[in-house]
C-alpha positions as CSV (number, residue, x, y, z in Angstrom):
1,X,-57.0,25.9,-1.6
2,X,-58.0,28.6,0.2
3,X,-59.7,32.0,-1.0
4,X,-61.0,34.9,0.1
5,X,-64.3,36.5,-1.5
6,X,-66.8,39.3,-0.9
7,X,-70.5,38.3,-0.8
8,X,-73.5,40.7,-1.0
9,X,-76.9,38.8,-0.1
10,X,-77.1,36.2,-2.4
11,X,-74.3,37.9,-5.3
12,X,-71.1,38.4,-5.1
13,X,-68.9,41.2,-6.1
14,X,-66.4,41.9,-9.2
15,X,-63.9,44.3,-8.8
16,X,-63.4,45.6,-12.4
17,X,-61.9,48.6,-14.2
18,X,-62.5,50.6,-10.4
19,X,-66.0,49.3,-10.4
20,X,-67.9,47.1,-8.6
21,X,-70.2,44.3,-10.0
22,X,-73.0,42.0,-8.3
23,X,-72.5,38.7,-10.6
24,X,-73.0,35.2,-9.6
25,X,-70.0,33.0,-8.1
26,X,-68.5,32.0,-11.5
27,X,-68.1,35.5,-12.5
28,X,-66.8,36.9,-8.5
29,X,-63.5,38.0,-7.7
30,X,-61.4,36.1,-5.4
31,X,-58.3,36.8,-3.3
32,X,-55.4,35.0,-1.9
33,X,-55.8,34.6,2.2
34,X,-52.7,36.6,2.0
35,X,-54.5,40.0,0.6
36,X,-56.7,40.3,4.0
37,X,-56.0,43.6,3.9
38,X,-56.9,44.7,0.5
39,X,-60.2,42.6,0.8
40,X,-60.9,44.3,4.1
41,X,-60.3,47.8,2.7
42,X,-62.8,46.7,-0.4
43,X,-65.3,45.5,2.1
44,X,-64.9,49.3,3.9
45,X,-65.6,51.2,0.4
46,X,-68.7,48.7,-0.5
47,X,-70.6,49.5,3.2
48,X,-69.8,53.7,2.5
49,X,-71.0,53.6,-0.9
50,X,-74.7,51.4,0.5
51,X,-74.0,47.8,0.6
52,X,-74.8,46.9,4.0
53,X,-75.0,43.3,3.2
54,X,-71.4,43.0,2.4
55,X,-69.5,39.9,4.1
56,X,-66.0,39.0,3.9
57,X,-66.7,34.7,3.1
58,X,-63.1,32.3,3.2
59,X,-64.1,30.0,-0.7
60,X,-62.6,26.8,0.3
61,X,-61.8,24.5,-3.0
62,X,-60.8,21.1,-3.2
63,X,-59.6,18.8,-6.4
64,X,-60.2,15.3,-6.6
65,X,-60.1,13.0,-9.6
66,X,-64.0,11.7,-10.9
């Protein structure tokens, strides 16, 4: 699987209640490849309001059995 995720130096970001959040990877939000768009927009309003570190990062997950 496939996802789409927006990384600020070493944080990530949470989109939540029209806020943005640095949190680590357990707590980021993550998008379908399918919402480029929406990511890319988000991505736009993070570098306005300062974050110049933002990068748009594919989070590729497997499943296997242990």
């Amino acid at each position: 699987m496939e996802l789409l995720i927006l990384k600020s130096g070493r944080e990530y970001i949470r989109f939540k209640d029209n806020g943005y959040l640095l949190v680590s990877l357990d707590k980021a939000s993550v998008f379908p490849l399918d919402r480029i768009n929406a990511v890319q927009e988000h991505e736009a309003y993070l570098k306005k309001k300062g974050f110049h570190n933002i990068r748009i990062k594919k989070l590729v997950l497997t499943e296997e059995d242990l």
